[in-house]
Backbone bond lengths (Angstrom), bond angles and torsions (degrees), N, CA, C in turn:
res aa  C-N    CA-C-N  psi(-1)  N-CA   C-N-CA  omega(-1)  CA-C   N-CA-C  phi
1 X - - - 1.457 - - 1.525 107.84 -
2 X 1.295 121.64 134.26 1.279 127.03 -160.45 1.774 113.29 -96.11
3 X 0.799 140.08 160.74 1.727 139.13 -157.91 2.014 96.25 -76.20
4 X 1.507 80.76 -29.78 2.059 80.00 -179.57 1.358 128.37 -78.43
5 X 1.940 109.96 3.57 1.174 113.32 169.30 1.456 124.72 -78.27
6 X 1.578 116.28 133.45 1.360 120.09 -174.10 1.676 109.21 -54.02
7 X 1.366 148.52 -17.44 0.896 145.76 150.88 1.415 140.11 -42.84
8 X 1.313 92.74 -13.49 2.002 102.27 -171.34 1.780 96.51 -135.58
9 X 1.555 96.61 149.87 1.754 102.01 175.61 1.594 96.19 -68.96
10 X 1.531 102.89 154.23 1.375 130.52 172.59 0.976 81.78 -68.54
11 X 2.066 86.49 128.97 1.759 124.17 145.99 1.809 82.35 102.66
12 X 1.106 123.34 36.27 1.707 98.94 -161.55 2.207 79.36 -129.85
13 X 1.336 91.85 149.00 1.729 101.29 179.15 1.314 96.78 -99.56
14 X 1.441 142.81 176.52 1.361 136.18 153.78 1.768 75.54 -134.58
15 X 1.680 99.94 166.30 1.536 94.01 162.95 1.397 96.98 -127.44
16 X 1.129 150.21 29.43 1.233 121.25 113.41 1.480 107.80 -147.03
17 X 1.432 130.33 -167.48 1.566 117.64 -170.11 1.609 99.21 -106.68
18 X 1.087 112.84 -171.54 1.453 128.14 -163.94 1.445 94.45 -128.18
19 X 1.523 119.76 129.31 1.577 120.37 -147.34 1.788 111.46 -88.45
20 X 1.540 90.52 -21.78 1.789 106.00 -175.86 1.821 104.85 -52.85
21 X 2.031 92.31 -60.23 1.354 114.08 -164.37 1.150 108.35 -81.78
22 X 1.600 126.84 -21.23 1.403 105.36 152.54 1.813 141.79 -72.52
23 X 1.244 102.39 0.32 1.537 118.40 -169.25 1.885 113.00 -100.53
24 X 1.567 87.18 1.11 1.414 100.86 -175.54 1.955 98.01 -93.08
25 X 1.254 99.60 145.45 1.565 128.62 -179.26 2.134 89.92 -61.37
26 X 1.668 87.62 150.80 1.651 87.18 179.26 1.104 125.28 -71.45
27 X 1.410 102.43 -19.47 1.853 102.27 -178.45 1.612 118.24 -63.27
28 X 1.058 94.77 -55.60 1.790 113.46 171.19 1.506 114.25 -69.62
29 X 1.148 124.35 -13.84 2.043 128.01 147.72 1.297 104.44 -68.00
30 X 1.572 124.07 -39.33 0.933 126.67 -171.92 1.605 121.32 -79.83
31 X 1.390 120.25 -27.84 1.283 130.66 171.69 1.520 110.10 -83.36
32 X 1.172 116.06 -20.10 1.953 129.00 -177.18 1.138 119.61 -85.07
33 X 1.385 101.93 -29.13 1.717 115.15 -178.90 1.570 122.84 -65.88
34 X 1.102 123.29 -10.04 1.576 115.35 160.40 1.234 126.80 -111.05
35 X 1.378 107.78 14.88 1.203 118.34 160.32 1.590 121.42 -93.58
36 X 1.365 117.75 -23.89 1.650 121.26 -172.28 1.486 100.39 -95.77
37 X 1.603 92.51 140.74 1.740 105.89 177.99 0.894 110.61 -98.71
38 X 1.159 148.48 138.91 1.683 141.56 157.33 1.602 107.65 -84.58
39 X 1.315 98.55 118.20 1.919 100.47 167.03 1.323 98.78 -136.33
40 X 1.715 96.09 171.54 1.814 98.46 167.88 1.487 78.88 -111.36
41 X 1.487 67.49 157.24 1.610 110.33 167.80 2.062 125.90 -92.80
42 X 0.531 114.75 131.29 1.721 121.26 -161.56 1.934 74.47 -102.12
43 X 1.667 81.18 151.24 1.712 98.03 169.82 1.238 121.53 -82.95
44 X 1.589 110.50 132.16 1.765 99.63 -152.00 0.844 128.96 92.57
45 X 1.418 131.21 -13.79 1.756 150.05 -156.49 1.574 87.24 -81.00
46 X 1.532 122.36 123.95 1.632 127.90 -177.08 1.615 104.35 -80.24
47 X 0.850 89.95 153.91 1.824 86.55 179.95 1.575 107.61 -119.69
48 X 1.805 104.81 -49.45 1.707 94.99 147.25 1.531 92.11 -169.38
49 X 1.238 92.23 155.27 2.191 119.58 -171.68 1.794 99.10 -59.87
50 X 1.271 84.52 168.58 1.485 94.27 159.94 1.730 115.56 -89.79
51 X 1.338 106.71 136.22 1.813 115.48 -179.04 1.607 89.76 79.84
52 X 1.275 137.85 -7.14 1.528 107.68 -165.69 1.770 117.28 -100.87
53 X 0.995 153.21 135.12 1.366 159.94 162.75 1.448 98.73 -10.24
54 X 2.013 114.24 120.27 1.435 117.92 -174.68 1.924 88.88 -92.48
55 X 0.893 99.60 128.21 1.800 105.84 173.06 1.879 114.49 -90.56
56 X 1.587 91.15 -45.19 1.736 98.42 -175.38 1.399 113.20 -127.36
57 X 1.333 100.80 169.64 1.404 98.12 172.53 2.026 109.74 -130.54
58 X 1.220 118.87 148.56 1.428 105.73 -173.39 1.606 89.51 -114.10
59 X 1.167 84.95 169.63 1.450 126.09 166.42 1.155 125.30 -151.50
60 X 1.446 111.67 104.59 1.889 143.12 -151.73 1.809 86.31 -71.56
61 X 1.349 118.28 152.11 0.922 127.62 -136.70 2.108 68.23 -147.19
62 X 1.686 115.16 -92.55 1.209 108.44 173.98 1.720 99.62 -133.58
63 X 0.883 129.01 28.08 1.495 154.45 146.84 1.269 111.82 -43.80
64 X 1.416 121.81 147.66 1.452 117.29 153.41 1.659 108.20 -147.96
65 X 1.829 92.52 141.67 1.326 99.27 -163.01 1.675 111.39 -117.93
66 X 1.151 116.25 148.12 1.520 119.46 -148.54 1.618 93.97 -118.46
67 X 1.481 124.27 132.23 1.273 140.01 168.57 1.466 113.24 -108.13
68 X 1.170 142.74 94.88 1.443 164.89 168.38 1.853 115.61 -83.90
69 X 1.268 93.52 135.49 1.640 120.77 168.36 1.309 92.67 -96.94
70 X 1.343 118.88 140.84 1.482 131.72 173.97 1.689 104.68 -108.56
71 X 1.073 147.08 89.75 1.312 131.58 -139.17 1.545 97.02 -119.27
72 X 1.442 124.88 5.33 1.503 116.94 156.89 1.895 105.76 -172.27
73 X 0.888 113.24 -139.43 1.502 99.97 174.44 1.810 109.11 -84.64
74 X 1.784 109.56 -26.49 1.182 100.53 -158.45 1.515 110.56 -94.79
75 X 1.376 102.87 -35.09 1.515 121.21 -133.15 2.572 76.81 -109.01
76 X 1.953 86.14 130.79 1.748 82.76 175.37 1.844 82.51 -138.58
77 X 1.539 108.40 141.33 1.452 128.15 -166.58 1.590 87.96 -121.31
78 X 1.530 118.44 134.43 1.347 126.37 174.29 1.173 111.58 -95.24
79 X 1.285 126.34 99.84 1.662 140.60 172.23 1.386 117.95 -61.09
80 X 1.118 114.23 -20.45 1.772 119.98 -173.19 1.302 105.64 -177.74
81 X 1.590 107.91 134.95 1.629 117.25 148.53 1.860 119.38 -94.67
82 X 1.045 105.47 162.17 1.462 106.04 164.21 1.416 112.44 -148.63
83 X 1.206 101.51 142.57 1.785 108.74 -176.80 1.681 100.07 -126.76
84 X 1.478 98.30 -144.48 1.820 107.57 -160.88 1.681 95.59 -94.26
85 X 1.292 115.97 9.52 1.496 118.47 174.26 2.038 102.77 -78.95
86 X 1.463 121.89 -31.67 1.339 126.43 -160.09 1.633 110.36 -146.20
87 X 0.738 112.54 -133.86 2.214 129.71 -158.94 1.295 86.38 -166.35
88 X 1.812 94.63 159.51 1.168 125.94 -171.36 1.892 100.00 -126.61
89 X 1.032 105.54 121.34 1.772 111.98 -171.06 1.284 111.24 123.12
90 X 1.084 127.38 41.53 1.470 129.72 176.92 1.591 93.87 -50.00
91 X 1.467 129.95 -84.96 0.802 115.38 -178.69 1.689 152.22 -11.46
92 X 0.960 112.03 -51.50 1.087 130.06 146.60 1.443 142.40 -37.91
93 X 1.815 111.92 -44.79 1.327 129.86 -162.98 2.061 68.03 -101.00
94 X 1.113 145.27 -30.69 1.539 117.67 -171.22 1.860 96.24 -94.91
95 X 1.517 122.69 33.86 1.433 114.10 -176.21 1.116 133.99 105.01
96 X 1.521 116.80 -44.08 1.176 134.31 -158.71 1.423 118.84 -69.02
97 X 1.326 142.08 124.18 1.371 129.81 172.22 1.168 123.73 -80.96
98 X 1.265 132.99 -13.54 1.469 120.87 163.43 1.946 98.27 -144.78
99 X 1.280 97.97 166.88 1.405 103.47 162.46 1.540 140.64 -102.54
100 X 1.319 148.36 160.40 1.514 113.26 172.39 1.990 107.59 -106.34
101 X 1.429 98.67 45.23 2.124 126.99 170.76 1.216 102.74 -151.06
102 X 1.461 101.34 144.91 1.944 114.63 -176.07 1.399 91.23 -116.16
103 X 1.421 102.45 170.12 1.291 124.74 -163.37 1.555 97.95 -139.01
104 X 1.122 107.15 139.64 1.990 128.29 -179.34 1.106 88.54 -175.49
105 X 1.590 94.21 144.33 1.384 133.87 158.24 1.200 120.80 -42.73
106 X 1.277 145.82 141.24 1.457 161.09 -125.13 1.511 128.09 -156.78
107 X 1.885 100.48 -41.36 1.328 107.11 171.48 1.788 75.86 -144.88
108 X 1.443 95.81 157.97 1.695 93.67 -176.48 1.541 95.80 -108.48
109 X 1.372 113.17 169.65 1.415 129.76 178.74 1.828 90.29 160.73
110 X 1.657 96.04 -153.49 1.567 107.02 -168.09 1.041 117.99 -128.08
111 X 1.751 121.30 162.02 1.297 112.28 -153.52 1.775 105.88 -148.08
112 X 0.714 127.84 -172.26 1.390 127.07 167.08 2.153 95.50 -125.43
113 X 1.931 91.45 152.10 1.244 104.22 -166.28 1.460 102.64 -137.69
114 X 1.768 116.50 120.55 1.638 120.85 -170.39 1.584 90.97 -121.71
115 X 1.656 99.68 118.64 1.933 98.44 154.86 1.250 112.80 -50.42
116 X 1.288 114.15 148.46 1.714 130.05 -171.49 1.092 86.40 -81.83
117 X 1.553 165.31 -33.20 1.117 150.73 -131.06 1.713 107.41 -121.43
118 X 1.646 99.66 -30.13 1.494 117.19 168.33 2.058 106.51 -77.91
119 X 1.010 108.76 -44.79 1.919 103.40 176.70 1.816 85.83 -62.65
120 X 1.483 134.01 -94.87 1.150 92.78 -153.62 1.062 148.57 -76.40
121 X 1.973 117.53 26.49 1.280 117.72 146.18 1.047 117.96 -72.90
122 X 1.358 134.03 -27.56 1.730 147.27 -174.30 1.503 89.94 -52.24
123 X 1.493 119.83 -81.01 1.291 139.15 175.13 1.313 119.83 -29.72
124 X 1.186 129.80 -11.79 1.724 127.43 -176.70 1.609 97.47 -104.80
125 X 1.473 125.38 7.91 1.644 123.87 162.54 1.544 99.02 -112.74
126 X 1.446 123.81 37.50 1.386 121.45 179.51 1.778 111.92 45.97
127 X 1.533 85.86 -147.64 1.663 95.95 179.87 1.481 114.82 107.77
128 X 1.106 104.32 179.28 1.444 111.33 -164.74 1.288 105.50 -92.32
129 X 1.315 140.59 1.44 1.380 138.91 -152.52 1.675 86.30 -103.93
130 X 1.338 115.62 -21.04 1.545 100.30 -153.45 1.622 98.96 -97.29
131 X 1.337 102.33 -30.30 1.636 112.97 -176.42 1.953 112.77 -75.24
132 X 1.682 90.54 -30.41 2.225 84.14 167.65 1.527 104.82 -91.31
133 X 1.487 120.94 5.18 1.792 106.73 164.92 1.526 104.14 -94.60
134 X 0.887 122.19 -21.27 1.406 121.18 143.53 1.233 143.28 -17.86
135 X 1.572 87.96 -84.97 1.858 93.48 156.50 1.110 128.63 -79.82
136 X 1.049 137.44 12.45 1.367 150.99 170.26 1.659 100.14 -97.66
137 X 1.334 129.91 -36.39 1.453 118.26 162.56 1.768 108.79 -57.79
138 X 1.352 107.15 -22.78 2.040 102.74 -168.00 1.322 93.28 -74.31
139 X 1.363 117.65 -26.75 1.533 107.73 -156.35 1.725 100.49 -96.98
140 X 1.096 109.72 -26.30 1.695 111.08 179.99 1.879 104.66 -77.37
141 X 1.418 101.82 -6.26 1.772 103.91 171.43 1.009 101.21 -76.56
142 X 1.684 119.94 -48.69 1.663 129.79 -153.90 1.549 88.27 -66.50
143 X 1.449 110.46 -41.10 1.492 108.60 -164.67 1.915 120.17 -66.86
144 X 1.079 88.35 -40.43 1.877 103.72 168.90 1.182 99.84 -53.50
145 X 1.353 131.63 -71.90 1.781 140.82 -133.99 1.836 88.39 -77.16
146 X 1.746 107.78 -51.09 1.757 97.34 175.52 1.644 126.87 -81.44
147 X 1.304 106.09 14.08 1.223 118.35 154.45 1.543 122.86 -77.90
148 X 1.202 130.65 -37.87 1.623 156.56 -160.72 2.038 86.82 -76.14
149 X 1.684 103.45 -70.36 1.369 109.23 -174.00 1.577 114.17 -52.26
150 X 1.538 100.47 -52.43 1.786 101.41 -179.39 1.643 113.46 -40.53
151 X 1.195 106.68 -44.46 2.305 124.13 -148.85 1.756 75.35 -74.37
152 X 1.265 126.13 -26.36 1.625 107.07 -156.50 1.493 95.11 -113.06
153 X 1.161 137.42 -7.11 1.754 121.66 -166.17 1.637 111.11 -138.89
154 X 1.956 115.75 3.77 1.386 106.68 -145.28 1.970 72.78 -130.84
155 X 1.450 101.62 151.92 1.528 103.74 167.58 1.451 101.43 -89.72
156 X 1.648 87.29 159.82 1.278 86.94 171.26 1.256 143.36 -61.42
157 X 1.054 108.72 -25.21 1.983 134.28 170.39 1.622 90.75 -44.65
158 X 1.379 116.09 -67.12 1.751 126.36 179.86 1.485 99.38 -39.81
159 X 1.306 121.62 -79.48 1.176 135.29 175.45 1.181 138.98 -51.93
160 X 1.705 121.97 -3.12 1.559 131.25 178.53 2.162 80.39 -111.84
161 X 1.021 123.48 -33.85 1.883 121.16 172.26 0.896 112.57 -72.59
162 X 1.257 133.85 -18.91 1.842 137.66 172.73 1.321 90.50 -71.25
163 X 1.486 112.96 -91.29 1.597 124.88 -172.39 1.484 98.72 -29.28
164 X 1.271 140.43 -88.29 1.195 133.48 -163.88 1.683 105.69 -46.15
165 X 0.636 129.36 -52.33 1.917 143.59 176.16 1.802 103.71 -14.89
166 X 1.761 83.42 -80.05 1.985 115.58 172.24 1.457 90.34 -49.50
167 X 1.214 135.50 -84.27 1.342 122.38 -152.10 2.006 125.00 -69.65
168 X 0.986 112.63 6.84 1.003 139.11 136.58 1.414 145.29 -32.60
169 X 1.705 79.78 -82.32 1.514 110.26 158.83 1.460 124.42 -50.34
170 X 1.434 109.12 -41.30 1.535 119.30 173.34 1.333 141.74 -104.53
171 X 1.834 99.39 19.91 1.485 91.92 -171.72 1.531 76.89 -119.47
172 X 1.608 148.99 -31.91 0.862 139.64 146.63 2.116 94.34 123.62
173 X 1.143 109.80 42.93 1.609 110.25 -178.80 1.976 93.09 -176.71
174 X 1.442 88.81 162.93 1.484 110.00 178.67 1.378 116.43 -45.88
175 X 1.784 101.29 -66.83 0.960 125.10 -169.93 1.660 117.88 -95.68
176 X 1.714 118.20 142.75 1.370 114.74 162.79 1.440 98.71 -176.40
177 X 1.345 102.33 154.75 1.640 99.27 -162.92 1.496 109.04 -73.32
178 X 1.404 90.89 173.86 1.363 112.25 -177.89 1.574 115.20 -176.40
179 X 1.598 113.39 134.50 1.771 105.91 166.94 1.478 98.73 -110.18
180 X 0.923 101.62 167.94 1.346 133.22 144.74 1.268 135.36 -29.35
181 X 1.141 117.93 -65.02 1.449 123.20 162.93 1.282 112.19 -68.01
182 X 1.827 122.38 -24.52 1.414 93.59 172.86 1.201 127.45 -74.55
183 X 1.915 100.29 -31.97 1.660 97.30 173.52 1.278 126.84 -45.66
184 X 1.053 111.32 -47.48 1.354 144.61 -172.44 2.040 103.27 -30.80
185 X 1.834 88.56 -52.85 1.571 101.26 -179.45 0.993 123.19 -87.69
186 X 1.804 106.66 -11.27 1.655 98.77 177.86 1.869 95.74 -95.31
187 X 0.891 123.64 -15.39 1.418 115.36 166.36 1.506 115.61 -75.09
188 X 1.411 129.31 -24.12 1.427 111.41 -156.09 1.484 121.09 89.42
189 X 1.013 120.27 -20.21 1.672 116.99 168.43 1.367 112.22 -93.62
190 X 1.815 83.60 169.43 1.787 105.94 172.56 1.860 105.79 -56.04
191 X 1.227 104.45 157.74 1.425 103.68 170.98 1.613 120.23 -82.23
192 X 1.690 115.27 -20.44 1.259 122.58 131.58 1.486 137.71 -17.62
193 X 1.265 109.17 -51.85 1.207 124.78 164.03 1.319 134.93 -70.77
194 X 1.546 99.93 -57.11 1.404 79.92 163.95 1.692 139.98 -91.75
195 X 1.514 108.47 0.72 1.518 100.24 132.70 1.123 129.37 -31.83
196 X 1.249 126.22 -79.81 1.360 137.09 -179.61 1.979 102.94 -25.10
197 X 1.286 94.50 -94.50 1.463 100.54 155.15 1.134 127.23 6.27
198 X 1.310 126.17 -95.76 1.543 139.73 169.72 1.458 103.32 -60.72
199 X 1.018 153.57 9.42 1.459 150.34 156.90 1.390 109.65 -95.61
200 X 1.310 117.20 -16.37 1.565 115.62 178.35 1.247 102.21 -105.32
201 X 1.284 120.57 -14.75 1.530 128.74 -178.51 2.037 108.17 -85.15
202 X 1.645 98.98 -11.09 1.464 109.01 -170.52 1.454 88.56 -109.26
203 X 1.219 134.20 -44.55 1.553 100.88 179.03 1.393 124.46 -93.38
204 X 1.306 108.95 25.49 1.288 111.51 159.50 1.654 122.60 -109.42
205 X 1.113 102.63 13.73 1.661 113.51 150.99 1.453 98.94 101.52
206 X 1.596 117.19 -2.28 1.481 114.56 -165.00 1.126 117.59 -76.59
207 X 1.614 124.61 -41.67 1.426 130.39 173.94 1.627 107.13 -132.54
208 X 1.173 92.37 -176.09 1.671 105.85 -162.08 1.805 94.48 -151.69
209 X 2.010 114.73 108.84 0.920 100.89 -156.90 1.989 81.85 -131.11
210 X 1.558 114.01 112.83 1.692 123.00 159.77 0.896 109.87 -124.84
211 X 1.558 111.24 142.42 1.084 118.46 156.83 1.486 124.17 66.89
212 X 1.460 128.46 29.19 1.209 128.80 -156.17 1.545 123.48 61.16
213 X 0.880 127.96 19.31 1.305 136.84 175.70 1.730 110.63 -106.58
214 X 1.211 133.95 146.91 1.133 132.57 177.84 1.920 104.69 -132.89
215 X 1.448 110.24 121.00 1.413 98.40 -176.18 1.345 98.24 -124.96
216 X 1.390 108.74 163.88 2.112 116.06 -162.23 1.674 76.17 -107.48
217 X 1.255 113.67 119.67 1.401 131.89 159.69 1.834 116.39 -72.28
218 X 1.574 102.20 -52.79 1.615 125.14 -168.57 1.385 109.21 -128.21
219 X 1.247 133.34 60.97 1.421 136.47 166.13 1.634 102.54 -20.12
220 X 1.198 132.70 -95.40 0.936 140.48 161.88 1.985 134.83 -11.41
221 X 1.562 95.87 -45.13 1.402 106.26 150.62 1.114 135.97 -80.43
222 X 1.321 107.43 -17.28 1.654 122.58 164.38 1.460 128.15 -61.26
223 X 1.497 107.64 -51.25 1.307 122.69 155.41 1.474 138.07 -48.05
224 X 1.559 114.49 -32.61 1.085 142.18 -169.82 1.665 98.88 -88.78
225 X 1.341 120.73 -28.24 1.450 135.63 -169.39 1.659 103.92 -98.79
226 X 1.433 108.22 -22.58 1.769 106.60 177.09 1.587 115.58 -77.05
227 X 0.986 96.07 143.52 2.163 78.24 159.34 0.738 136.57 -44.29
228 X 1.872 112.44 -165.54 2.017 100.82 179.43 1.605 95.12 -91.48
229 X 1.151 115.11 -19.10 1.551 106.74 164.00 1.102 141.35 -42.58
230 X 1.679 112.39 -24.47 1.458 104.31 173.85 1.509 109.98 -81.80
231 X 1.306 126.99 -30.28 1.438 129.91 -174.73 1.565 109.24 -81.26
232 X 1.409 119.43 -35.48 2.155 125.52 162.56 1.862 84.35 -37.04
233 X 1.606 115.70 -89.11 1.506 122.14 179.39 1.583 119.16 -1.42
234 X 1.067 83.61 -89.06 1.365 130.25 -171.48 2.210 106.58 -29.27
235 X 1.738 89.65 -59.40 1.433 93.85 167.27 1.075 127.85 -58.65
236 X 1.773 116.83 -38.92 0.975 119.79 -175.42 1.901 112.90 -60.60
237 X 0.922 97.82 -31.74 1.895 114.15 -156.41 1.827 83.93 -79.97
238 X 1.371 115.75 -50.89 1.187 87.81 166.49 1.682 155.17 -90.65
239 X 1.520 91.80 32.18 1.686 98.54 166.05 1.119 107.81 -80.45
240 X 1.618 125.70 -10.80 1.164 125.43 171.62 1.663 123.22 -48.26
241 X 1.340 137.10 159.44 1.673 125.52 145.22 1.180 122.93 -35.18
């Protein structure tokens, strides 16, 4: 997205656009635009707690933002990603004032940022913004329900090449960090495991993983190495704009 789009403050780069807010007509970019903030996001950066008051909502820019079940003190299960395909606050845009899953950033980059209280004043002049968060809720269903099937029928090898696959897809470059232990938690496995995993995923030419860094060697072999889950997803996300 270029510095001359009505979406971003003058003089400002984005490196890439956010697919919702670009699919919107200019008038309504044009009426939205002094309401969205551009910040980065730091890794880990909370977006909002569990039980606590949702204030904003993002829209990942080349960011990716991580939705987690906290399911005891130790153990955190990743319920949803979101990249520059959607927003971060579902909750919210269906009513809700808080959630009982928090949301932080996952891979850092930048995002655009709407007060919850400003979208649904935005939203009471209609428009197109409200009808593609919409479908972007159908597709974050499709995305839940083939999440449930993957965790129970797919190895992890399938399932550490999916995850890497999607996030890929949404941060929009080779490279972006990643450990181990986090995968580890946004998958549900031992960190044992997904070593294992990503070491079979590294000598097969697919990725290239130092130092916390994770790089896509074989786009194409990567995909071929995920389940059928990433491509079920995948279609869905793209009926989107």
């Amino acid at each position: 997205m270029a510095a001359a789009d009505p979406l971003l403050p003058a003089a400002t780069t984005a490196r890439q656009p956010n697919r919702l807010l670009a699919a919107i007509p200019p008038a309504e970019q044009n009426r939205l635009a002094l309401d969205l903030t551009l910040v980065e996001l730091a890794a880990k950066a909370s977006l909002y707690d569990i039980d606590e008051p949702i204030s904003h909502v993002y829209f990942p820019l080349d960011c990716v933002i991580s939705v987690v079940a906290d399911l005891d003190d130790e153990t955190v299960v990743e319920v949803a990603t979101v990249g520059a395909e959607g927003f971060a606050g579902l909750p919210a845009f269906l009513g809700a004032t808080s959630s009982p899953h928090r949301a932080f950033c996952q891979v850092p980059g930048q995002a655009l940022r709407l007060d919850v209280d400003v979208m649904h004043r935005f939203f009471a002049g209609d428009g197109v913004l409200h009808q593609l968060m919409l479908r972007y809720t159908q597709a974050v269903t499709v995305f839940l329900a083939q999440n449930v099937a993957c965790n129970q029928l797919h190895t992890s090898e399938q399932r550490c090449a999916r995850w890497l696959a999607q996030t890929h897809d949404r941060v929009g470059r080779d490279t972006f960090p990643l450990t181990q232990e986090f995968l580890g938690q946004m998958l549900g496995v031992r960190r044992a495991t997904v070593s294992l995993s990503a070491q079979v995923l590294q000598q097969a030419g697919l990725i290239r993983y130092r130092r916390g860094l994770i790089t896509v060697v074989d786009e194409s072999g990567l995909h071929a190495a995920a389940c059928s889950c990433y491509d079920v997803i995948r279609r869905e996300f793209e009926k989107l704009p």
